[in-house]
DRENFI-875333 format. One line per 3 residues: number of its first residue (from 0); for each residue x, y, z of C-alpha. Coordinates in Angstrom, 1 decimal, padded with zeros to 4 digits. Example, Ala and Ser with C-alpha at 12.3 -4.5 7.8 and 13.67 -1.06 7.14 Angstrom:
<pts>
0	012.3/-004.5/007.8 ~ 013.7/-001.1/007.1
</pts>
This chain:
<pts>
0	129.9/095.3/127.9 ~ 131.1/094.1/124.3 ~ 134.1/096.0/123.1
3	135.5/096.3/119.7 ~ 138.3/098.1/118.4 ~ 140.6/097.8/115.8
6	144.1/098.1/115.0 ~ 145.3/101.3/116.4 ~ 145.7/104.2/114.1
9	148.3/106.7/113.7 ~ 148.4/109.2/116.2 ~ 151.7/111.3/115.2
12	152.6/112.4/111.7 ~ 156.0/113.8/110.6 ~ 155.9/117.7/109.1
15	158.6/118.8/107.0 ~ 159.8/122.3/108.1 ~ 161.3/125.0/105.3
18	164.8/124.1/106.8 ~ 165.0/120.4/106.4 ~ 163.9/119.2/109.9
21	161.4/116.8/110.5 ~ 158.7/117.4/113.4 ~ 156.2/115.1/115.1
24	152.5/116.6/115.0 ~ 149.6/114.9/116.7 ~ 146.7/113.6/114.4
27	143.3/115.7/114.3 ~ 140.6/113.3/113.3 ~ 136.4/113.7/113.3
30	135.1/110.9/115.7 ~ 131.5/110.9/115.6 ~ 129.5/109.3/119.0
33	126.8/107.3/118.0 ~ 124.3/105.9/119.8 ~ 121.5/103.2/118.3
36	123.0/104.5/115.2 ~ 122.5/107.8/115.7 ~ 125.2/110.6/115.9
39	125.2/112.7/119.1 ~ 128.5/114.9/118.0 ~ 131.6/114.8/115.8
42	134.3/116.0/117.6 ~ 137.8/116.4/116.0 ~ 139.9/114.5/118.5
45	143.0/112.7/118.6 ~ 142.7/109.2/117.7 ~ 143.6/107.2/120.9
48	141.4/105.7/123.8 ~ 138.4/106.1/122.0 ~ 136.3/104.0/124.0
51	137.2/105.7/126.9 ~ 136.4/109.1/124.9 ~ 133.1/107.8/124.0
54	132.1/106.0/127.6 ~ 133.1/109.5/129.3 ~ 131.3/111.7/126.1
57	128.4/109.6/127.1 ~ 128.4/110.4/130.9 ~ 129.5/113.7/131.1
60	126.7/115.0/128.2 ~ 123.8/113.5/130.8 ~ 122.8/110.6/127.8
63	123.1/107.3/130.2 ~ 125.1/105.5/132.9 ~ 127.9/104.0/132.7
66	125.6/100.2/133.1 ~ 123.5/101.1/130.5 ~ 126.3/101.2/127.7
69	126.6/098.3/126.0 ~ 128.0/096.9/122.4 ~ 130.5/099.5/121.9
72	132.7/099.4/118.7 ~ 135.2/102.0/117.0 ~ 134.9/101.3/113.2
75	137.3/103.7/111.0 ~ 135.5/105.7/108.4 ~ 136.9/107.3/104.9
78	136.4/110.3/106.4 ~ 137.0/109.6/110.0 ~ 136.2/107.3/112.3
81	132.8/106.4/114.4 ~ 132.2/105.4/117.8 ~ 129.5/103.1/118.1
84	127.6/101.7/121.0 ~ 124.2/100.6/122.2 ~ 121.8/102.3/125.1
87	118.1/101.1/126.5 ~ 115.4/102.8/124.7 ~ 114.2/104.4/127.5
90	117.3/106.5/127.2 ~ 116.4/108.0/123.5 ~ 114.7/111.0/124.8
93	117.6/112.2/126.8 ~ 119.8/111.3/123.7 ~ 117.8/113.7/121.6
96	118.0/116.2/124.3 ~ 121.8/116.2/124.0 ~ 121.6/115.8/120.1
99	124.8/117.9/118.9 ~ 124.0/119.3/115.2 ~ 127.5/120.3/114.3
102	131.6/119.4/114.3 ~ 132.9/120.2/117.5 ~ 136.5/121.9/117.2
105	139.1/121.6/119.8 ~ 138.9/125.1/121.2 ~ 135.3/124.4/122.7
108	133.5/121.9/124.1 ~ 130.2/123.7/123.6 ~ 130.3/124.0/119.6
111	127.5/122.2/118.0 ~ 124.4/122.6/121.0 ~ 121.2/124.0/119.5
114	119.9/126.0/122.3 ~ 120.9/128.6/124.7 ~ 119.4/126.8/127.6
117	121.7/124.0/126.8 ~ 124.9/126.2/127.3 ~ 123.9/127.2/130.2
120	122.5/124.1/131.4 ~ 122.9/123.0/135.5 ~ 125.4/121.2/136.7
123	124.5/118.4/140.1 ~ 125.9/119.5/143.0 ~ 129.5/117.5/144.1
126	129.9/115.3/147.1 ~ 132.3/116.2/150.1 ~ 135.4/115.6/147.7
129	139.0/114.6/149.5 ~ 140.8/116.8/151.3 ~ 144.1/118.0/150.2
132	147.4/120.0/151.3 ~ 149.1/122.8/149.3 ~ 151.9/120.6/149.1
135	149.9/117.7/147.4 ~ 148.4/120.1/145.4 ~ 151.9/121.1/143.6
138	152.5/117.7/143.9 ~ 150.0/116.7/141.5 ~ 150.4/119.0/138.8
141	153.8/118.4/139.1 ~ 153.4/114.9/138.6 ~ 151.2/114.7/135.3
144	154.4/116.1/133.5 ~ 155.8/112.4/133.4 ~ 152.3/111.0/131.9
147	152.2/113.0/128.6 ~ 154.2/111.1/126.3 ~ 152.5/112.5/123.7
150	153.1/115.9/124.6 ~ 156.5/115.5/124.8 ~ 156.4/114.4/121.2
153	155.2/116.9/119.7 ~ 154.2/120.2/122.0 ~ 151.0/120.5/120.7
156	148.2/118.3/123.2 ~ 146.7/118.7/126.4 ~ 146.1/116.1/129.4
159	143.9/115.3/132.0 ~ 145.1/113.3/135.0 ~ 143.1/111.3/138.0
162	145.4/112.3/141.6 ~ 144.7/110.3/144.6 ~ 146.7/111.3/147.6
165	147.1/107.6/149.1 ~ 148.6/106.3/145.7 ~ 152.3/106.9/146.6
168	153.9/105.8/143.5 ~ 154.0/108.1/140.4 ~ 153.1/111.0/142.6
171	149.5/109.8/143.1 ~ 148.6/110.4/139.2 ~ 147.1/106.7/138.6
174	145.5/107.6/135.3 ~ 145.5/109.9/132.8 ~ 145.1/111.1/129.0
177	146.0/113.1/126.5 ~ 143.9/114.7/123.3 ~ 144.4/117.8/121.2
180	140.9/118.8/122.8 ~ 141.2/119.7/126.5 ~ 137.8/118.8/126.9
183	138.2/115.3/125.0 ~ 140.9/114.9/127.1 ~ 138.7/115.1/130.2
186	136.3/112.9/128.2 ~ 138.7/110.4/127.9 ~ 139.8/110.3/131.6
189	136.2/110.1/133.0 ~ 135.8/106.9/130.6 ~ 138.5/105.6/131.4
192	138.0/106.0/135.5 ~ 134.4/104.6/134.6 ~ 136.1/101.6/133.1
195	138.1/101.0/135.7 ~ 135.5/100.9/138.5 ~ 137.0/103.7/140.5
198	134.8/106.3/141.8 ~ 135.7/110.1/140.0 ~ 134.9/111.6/143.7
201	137.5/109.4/145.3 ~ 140.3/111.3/144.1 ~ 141.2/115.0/141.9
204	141.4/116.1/138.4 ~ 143.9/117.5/136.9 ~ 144.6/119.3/134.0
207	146.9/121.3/131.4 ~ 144.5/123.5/130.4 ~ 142.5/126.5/131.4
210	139.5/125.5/133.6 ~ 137.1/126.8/131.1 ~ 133.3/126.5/131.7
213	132.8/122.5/129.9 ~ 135.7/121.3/131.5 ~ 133.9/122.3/135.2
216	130.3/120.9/133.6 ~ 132.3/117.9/132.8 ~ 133.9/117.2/136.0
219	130.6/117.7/138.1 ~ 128.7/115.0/136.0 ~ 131.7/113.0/136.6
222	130.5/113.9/140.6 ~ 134.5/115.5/141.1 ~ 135.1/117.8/144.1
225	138.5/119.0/143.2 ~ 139.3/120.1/139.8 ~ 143.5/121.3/139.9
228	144.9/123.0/137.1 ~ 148.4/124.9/135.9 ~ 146.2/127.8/134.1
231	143.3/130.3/135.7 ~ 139.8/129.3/135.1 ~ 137.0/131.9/133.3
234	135.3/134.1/135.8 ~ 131.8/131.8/134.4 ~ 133.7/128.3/135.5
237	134.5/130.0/139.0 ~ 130.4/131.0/139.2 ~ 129.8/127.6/137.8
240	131.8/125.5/140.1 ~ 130.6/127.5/143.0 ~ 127.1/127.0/142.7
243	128.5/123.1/142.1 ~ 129.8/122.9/145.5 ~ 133.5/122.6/143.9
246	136.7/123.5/144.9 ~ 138.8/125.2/141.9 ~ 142.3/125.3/142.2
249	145.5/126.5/140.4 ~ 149.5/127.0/141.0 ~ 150.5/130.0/138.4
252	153.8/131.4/138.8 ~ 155.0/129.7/142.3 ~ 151.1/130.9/144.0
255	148.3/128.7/144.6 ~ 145.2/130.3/144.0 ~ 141.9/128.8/145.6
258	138.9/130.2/143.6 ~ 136.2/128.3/145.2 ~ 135.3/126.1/148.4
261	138.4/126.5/149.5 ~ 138.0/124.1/152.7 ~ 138.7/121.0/150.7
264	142.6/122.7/150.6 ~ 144.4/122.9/153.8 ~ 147.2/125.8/154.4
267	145.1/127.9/151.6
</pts>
C-alpha cells in the first residue's frame, strides 16, 4: 500500500470570546472518501489521521478489505479535503451499494444512505471476544482519559480507544483517536488497528460517546466482541448488538451496566 499525505493541517483554531479570552476549538472540515475517483461520502470530520479515517470508512461501510486498498492519498481541496485511494474492480458493485448521496454531520453516522434497507442493514455475527473483569472494565475507561489530548484542548471531541488486558502499560489503551464525529472517531481507530496488523477481536473498544446504533454496526464489521463505553447505548444498539453476538458495556455513575452477552464480563 502507497501512502500519500501532506503537510498536516490545522486541527485547533483560537475563538475570541465577548470578554477578551481566547479559546481553542477543534477544526470541522468535509473529507470526502473516494474510491477509483468516485465519492462514497463527505463526512465533516476533524482533520487528523485521515488515512486511518478512510482505511476504517472503507471496512466498516462493507466496500473492501483491508488487502485490497491500495494507492491511498489525502489531497486538500478549496473547499475541503479528499481522501483518495484505489480498489479492484471487482469491488465497484459493492462500492455503489454503499454509495452515500449526502454530507454526513457529526451527530450521525447514518446521514446521507439512500434507502431504508440500508439503515437497517445486518450486522456479521462477532467471534468469542476476550474476557474481561469489572475491574478492567473501569480500568479501561478510566485510562482513555490520558489519550485525548485533543479533548483536553478544547472540550469539544470525542475518542475511541483499542483496550487489551495483557498490555500493562498505559492501562492497556495501545491505540486510540479522537474526531469531532464519534463515529469518525471509531473510523479512525479501526483504520488505524487495520494498519497496524492487530486483530480488532483481540482486544475491546472504547469510547466517549453514547453507543448509538453505527457505532455498534461499526464495531461488528470491525469483528469486536466488546464495545465499553462511559454513556448508555439506544435501546436499537442493545437489539443490534445482541443479535451480533456482542457484549455492550457501560460504567454510569460508579455502576457497571451489562446490556448484552454479559458472559464475556466476569463479577457482572
Amino acid at each position: 500500500m502507497t501512502v500519500h499525505v501532506p503537510e498536516r493541517p490545522g486541527v485547533t483554531a483560537l475563538a475570541q470570546l465577548s470578554d477578551g479570552r481566547s479559546v481553542a476549538l477543534p477544526e470541522e472540515v468535509p473529507v470526502a472518501v473516494v474510491h477509483n475517483g468516485s465519492t462514497l461520502a463527505v463526512m465533516m470530520a476533524t482533520p487528523a489521521d485521515l488515512v486511518d479515517f478512510a482505511v476504517g470508512f472503507t471496512l466498516t461501510e462493507g466496500v473492501a478489505a483491508f488487502d485490497e486498498m491500495s494507492d491511498i492519498e489525502i489531497v486538500p481541496q478549496e473547499n475541503g479535503i479528499e481522501a483518495r485511494m484505489w480498489l479492484p474492480e471487482a469491488r465497484i458493485e459493492a462500492l455503489a451499494a454503499r454509495r452515500r448521496a449526502m454530507v454526513g454531520p457529526v451527530g450521525c453516522g447514518l446521514c446521507g444512505i439512500d434507502s431504508l434497507a440500508e439503515a437497517a442493514r445486518k450486522v456479521p455475527e462477532v467471534g468469542p471476544g476476550i474476557a474481561l473483569t469489572g475491574a478492567q472494565v473501569t480500568e479501561a475507561l478510566e485510562a482513555l482519559r490520558a489519550f485525548q489530548p485533543l479533548h483536553d484542548e478544547t472540550h469539544a471531541v470525542h475518542a475511541a480507544g483499542f483496550y487489551l488486558p495483557d498490555a500493562g502499560a498505559d492501562g492497556g489503551i495501545v491505540m486510540a483517536r479522537e474526531d469531532v464525529g464519534r463515529h469518525n472517531a471509531l473510523d479512525k481507530l479501526i483504520g488505524g488497528l487495520a494498519r497496524a496488523g492487530i486483530d480488532p477481536a483481540s482486544g475491546a473498544i472504547v469510547l466517549t460517546s453514547r453507543l448509538s446504533v453505527e457505532m455498534v454496526q461499526k464495531a461488528a464489521m470491525a469483528g469486536v466482541g466488546t464495545v465499553l463505553a462511559v454513556s448508555q447505548p439506544t435501546a436499537h444498539a442493545v437489539r443490534l448488538a445482541e443479535g451480533a453476538g456482542m457484549t455492550l458495556a457501560t460504567r454510569s455513575r460508579g455502576a457497571l451496566n451489562v446490556f448484552t452477552h454479559a458472559h464475556r464480563i466476569s463479577g457482572a
